[in-house]
N, C-alpha and C positions, 0 to 999 in steps of 0.2 A: 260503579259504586251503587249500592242498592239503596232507594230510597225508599224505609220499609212503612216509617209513621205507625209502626206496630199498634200501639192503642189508641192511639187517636183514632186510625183508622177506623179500627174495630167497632168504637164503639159511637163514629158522623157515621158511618157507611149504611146506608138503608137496607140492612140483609133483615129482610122480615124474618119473623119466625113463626112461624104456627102455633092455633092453640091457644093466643094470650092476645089483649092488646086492641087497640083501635082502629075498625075499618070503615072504610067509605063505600062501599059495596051495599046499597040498600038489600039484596038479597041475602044479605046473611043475618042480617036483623031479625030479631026477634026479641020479644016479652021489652017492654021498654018500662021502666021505673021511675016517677020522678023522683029527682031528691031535693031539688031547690029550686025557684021558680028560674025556670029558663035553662034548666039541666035537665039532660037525663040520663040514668045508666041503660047501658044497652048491651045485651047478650049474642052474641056469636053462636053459629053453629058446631063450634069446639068447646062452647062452655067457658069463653072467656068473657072480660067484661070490658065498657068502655067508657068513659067521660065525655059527652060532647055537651059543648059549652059556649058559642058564639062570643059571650062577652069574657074568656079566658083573655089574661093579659096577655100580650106576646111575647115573646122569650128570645132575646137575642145576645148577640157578645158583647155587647155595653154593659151586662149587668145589670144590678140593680139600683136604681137611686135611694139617695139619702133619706133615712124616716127620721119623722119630725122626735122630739124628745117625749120619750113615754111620760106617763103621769107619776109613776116611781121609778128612780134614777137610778140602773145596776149601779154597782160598785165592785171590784174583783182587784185585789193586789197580791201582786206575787211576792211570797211574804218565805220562800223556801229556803234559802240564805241563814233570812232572821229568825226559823226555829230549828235551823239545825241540818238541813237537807242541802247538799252538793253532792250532785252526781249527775255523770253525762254517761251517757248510754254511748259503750263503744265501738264503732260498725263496721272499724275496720277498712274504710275506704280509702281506694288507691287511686290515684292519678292515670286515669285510660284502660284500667282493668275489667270496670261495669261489671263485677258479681253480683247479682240479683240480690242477694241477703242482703245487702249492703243499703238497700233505700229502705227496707220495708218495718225497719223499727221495735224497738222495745216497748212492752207493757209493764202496769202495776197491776196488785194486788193489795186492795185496801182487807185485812180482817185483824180482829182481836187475838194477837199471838197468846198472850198471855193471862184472855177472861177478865180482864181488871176494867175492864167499860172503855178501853180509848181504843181507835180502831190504830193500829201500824201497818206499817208502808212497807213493802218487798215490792222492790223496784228490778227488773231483769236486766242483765247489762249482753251486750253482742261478745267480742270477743276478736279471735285472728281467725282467717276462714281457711288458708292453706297452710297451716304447719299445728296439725293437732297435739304435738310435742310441747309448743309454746302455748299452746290453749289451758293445756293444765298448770299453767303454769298465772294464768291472768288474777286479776283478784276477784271477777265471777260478782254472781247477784247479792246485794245487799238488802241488809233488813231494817229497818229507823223504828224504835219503841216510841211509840207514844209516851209520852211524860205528861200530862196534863196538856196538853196543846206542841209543846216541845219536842223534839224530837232527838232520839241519841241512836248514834249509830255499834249496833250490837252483831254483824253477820260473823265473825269470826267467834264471839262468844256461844251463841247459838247454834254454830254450823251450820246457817246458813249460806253460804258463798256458794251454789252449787256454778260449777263453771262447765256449762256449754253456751255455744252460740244461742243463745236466750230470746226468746219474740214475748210469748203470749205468760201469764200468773193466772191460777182458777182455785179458787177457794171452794172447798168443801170436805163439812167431817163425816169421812169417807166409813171411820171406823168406829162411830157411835161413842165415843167416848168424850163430846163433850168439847175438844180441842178442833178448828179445823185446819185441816191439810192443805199442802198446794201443790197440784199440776201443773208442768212449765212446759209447754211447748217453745221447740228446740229449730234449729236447722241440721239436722242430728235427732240422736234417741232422745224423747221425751223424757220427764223425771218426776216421779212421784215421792214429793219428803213428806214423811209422816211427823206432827208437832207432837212430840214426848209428853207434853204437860208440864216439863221441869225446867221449862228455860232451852229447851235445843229443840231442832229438825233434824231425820235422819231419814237419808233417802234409801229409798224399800220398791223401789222398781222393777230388780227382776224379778224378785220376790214374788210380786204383786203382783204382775204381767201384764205391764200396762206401756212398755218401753214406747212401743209404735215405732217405728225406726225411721220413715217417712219422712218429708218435711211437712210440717203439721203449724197452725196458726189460732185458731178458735177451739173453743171446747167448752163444755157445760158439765156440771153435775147436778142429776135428777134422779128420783128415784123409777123410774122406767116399770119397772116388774109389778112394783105395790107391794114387796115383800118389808118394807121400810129401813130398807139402807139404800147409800145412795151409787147410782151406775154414771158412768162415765161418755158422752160423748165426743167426740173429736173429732173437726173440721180439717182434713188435712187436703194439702195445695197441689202441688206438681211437679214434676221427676224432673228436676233441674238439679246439676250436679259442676262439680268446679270445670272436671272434661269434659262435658258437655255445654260450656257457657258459649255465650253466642253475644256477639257485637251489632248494633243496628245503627243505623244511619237515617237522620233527620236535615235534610236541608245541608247536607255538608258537614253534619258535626254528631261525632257517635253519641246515643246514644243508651241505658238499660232496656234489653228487650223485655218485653210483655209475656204476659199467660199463654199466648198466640203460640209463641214457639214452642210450648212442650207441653207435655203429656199430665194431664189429670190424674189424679191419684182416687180413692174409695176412699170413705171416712167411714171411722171406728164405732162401736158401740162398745163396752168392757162394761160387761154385769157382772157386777157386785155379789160374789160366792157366800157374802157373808163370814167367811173366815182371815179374809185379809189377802186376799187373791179374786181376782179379775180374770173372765172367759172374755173373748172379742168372738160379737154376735149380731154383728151389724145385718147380714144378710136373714137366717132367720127371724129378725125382729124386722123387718126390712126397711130399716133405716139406711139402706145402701142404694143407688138408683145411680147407675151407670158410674161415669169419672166426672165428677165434680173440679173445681178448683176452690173449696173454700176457705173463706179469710173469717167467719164471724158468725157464730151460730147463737141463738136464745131458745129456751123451750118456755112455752107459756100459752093458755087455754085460749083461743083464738074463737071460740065457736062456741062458750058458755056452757061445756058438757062438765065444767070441771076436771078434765086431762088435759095435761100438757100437750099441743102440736110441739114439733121440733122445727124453726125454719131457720135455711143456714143460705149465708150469703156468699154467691160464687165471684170470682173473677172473671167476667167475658164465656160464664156459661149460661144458663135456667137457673134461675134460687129456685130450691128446694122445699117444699111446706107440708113435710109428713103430719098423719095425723091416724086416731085409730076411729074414728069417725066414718063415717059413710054418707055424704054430703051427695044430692041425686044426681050430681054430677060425677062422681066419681068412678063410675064405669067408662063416661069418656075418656078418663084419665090413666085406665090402663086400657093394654095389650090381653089377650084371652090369655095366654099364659100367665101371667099375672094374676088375673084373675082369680086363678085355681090355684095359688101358692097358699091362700088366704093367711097372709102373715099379719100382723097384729096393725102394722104401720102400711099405709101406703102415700105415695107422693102425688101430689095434687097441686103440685104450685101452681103447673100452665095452668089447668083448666080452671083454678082458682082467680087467676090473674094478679097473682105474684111473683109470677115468674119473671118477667121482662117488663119495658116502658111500654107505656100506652101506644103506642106505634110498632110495639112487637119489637125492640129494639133489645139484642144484652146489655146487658150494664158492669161496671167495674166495680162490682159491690162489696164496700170494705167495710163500714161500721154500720149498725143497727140501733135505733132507741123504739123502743114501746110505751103506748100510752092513748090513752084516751084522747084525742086531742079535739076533736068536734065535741064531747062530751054526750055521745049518742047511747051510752053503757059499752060498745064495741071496741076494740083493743085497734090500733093502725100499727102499720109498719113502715118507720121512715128508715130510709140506706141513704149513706153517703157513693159519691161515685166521681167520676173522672172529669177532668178538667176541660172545657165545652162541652158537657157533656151532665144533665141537669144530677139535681138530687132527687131523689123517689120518697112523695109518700103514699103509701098505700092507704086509700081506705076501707076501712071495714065496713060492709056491709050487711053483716051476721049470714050465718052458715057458711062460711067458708067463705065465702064471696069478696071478692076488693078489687079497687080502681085506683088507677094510677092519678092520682089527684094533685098533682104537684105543681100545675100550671095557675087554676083556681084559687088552689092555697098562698103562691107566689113562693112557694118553697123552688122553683123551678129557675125565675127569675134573677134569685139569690144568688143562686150555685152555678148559675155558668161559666161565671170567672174563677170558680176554686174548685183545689184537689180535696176530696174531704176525709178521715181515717174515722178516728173516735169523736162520739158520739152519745150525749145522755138527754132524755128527756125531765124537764124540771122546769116547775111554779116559781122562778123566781119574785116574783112580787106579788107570791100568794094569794092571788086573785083566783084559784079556783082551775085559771086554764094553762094547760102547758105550754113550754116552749121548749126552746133547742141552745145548746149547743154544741160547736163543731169545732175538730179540733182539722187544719187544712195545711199540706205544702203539695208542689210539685213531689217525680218520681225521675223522671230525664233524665237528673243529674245536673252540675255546678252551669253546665256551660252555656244548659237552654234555659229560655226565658219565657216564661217565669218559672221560679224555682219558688223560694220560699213565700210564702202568703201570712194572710192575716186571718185570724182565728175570727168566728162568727157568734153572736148571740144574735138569735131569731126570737123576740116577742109575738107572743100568741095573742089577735086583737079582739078575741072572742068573739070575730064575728066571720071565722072560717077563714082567715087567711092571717099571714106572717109579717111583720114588717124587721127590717134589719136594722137591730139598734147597738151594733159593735162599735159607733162613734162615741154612744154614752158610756160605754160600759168600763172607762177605765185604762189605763196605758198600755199592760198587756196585749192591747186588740189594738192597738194602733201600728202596733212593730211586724215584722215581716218575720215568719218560722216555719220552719219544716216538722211541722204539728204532724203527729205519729198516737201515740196511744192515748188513751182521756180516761181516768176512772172518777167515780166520783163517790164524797163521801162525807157528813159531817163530823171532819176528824175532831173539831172545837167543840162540840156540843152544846151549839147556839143555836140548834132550829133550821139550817137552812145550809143546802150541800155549799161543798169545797170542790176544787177540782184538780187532781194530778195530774199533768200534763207532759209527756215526753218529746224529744225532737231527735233526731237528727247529728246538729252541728251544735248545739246548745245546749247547757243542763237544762235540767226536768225543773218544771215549774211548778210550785202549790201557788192557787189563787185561792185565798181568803174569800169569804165572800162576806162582803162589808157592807151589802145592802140594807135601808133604811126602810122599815114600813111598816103603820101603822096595823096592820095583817095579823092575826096571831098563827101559829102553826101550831098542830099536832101529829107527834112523832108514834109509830105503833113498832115493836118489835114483836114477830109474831113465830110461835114455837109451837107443832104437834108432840105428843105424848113421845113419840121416839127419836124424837131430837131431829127428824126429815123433816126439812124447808116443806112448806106447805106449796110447792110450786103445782101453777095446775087452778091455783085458788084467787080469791079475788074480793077485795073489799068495798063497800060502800059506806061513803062520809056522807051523811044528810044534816043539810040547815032548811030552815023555810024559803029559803033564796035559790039555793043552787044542790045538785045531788052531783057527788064525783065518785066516780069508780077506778080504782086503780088492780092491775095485774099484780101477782103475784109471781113475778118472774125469777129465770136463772140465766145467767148468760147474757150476751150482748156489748153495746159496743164496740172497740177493738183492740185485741191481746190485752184486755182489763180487767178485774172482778172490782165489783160497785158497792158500798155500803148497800146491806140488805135489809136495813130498814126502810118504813115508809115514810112520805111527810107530806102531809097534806097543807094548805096554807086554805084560813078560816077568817073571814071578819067577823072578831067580837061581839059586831051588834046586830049581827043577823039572825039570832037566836039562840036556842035551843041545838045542841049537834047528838047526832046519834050516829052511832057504824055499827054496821053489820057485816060482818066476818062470814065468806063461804069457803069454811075449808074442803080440801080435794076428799076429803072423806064422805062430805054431804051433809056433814054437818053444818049448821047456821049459829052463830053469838051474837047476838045482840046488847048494845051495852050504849046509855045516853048519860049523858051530864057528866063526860071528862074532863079535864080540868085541862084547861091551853095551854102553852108555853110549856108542854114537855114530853119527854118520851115516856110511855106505858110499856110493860112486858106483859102480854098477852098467851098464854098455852089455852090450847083448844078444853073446851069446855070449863074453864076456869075464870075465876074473875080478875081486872086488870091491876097489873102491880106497876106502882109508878117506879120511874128509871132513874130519874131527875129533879132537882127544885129547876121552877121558872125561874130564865136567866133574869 
């Protein structure tokens, strides 16, 4: 009997990697930086980076302890029952079969089907994996209109129902008219439906050539070219297939295999022709860099140039961190041949040191959140990942530069008892700094222990580190799920996100967010002249107190698209607020004395239209 421990293994097993990560090697040191007293970052001979920190807490399999009650008390009820939401994502699981599709879950897509201000809900459902006969036959993904806060289930009106075995929803208007679209990654042909304007979806895939026939998880839409519509990328996984499924064995009792066993696939790029047709151009833009396996990709300006880098999170490979940049390290980062391709993107994660843990370790990288989180102006990159087996935050360092900081942060501590998927970064008690959270189950299956977990809220303590406050946070978090997708979004339009939550074994949950605080919030929705997300871009909220920078992002989390507005949370008596707006064009807006408690419509060079009265 083979005792395989496929990803556990993978990812305790001390297989260094080159190139990234923290070493003890006095010789390869070089250029040392402080960043806090008693730290320093430190540079390798490859160009990577490292955290050493004597007083880092220590990270073991007890987890983490109990933190004391914050000063404003989360509140989150799952409220999806009560406005109209039942649906369980169907996965098709069999009793000793272990097909991989089968753990890895359905996403949402939060966007405005209909222009009328409420964001709806297109929820992806799984399906039957071996008789594509009865596949067409299932009742496929659903859509819920927002009604003012309510929710009515419209997919059959719409045509919406598209019925494949369903993971990932990605929002974007693809075709400048105003309406946006949705890309569904599949375990199967992807599917592009186009939103009519009139009340329905009509999928236009071959059409459009955008099928990808692969099994595929993550994807983004950005405008890549700068021609101002928008291009498509796609994180696609690994050539696993029903004949080729493989059974693993843990201690006596099977198992789902891991990434380990098969083969990485190349992920997509599809630019935007402008006519309602899609070219796949991954390699000359070269956004292709060997077989990835990834589950979670974001594009968002990383190094302050105003372009988007694109970084996509792998399963037990190198994460990826294209960029069209030229950081002085980036010669390290390729091969001569490479070199001389001179394509627009190159890949940089290793010698970035975003590639792997601080130890040179892969990681099982499945959801992504961005955000400021030290409030340095710098963007970080936090990933969820595998169960003993920490969380990563990346810090930023500017120019390219990050460190695996997640020891420091206590982001490290938290997560060694949980599996973690989706993922958003959010102010909940609008103090200015961010926080997390995590949507967590096992992948093993029924029979190993632990399986289902408990969902996390990590409070940001503004003073660089995390404390776990999921005992305040509400009933929710006290129960045990096999947490799968997370989007997030304020479908009620009170200032302060919601969260979608998918599983597994159990309907999809919306958690209201019912939090109490004296904080005010301001909301931006923000629009270039051609109706292209200003992704690439990046804002500044100033008081006399605090200055907050937020990205202008696309993408992230996992199998999700997120409310695409911003929110900032503001104490009223801390002055005077002004933001300043850098859109990807190079253009600057500056605009002070907004009024709190609402959302604003902003288009570049124009002045702000309010969205909302203060609730």
């Amino acid at each position: 009997m083979r005792n395989l421990l496929r990803w556990a293994t993978l990812v305790l097993t001390a297989a260094f990697a080159s190139g990234c990560g923290e070493t003890t090697d006095p010789e390869s040191q070089s250029s040392p930086v402080s960043i806090l007293p008693g730290e320093t970052i430190e540079q390798n001979k490859d160009g990577g980076f490292g955290l050493r920190n004597d007083d880092s807490p220590a990270v073991g399999p007890s987890g983490s302890q109990p933190s004391p009650a914050p000063d404003v008390t989360p509140r989150f009820v799952n409220v999806a029952q009560a406005v109209g939401i039942d649906f369980l994502y169907q996965n098709d699981q069999q009793p000793g079969r272990f097909f991989l599709p089968e753990i890895m879950g359905g996403g949402v897509g939060w966007f405005d089907f209909d222009n009328d201000g409420w964001l709806d809900m297109y929820l992806m459902d799984g399906g039957l994996l071996a008789d594509p006969k009865q596949q067409a036959q299932s009742p496929g993904n659903r859509l819920y209109r927002n009604q003012g806060g309510r929710f009515e289930e419209i997919s059959s009106l719409s045509n919406a129902a598209h019925r494949g075995y369903g993971h990932g929803c990605f929002v974007g208007d693809y075709d400048g008219d105003g309406f946006d679209d949705l890309y569904l990654t599949n375990f199967g042909a992807n599917a592009l439906l186009r939103n009519n304007g009139d009340g329905t979806l009509e999928p236009v895939t071959r059409e459009a050539g955008v099928e990808d026939p692969v099994w595929s998880f993550g994807a983004t839409w950005f405008d890549v070219d700068g021609d101002d519509d928008l291009d498509l990328f796609v994180a696609d996984y690994i050539t696993w297939s029903i004949k080729g499924n493989k059974i693993c064995d843990m201690e006596k009792i099977h198992i789902y295999c891991g990434p380990g066993e098969y083969e990485g696939v190349p992920d997509k790029l599809f630019v935007n022709q402008g006519d309602g047709t899609f070219v796949e151009s991954a390699i000359p833009w070269g956004l292709q860099r060997d077989k990835g396996k990834g589950l979670a990709v974001t594009a968002v300006d990383l190094d302050q140039d105003l372009k988007a880098e694109v970084y996509v999170a792998n399963d037990m490979t190198e994460n990826f961190l294209f960029t069209q940049s030229r950081p002085p390290f980036a010669d390290a980062a390729q091969n001569d041949a490479a070199k001389n391709e001179a394509k627009p993107f190159i890949n940089v994660g290793a010698a970035s040191g975003a590639a792997f843990s601080d130890v040179g370790y892969l990681e099982a990288s499945m959801g992504i959140a961005v955000g400021d989180f030290d409030r340095d102006s710098h963007f970080d990159l936090f990933l969820t990942h595998f169960h003993l087996a920490k969380n990563t935050l990346y810090q930023n360092l500017g120019g390219l530069r990050f460190v695996d900081n997640s020891k420091r942060t206590r982001v490290a501590i938290h997560s060694m008892e949980t599996l973690g998927f989706g993922t958003t970064a959010f102010d909940y008690d609008r103090d200015g700094w961010l926080d997390l959270i995590v949507a967590n189950g096992h992948v093993f299956g029924p029979e190993h222990q632990p399986s289902a977990m408990r969902p996390q809220l990590l409070r940001n303590t503004t003073k660089g580190r995390f404390d776990d406050i999921s005992d305040h946070a509400g009933a929710y978090f006290q129960e045990l799920w096999l947490g799968r997708g997370l989007g997030s979004a304020d479908y009620d339009n009170d200032g302060d996100l919601d969260f979608a939550i998918t599983h597994l074994d159990r309907p999809v949950s919306l958690l209201q967010n019912e939090t109490t605080s004296t904080r005010a919030f301001l909301g931006l929705m923000l629009r270039t002249t051609s109706r292209v997300p200003p992704v690439g871009g990046r804002v500044l909220l100033k008081t006399p107190r605090l200055e907050q920078w937020t990205p202008i992002i696309a993408g992230g989390t996992y199998l999700c698209s997120n409310d695409d507005r911003l929110l900032f949370g503001v104490d009223p008596t801390a002055g005077p607020v002004s933001v300043q707006i850098h859109w990807p064009s190079g253009r600057v807006d500056n605009f002070s004395n907004l009024e709190l408690n609402r959302y604003w419509l902003i288009h570049e060079g124009q002045m702000p239209l309010p969205l909302s009265d203060p609730p």
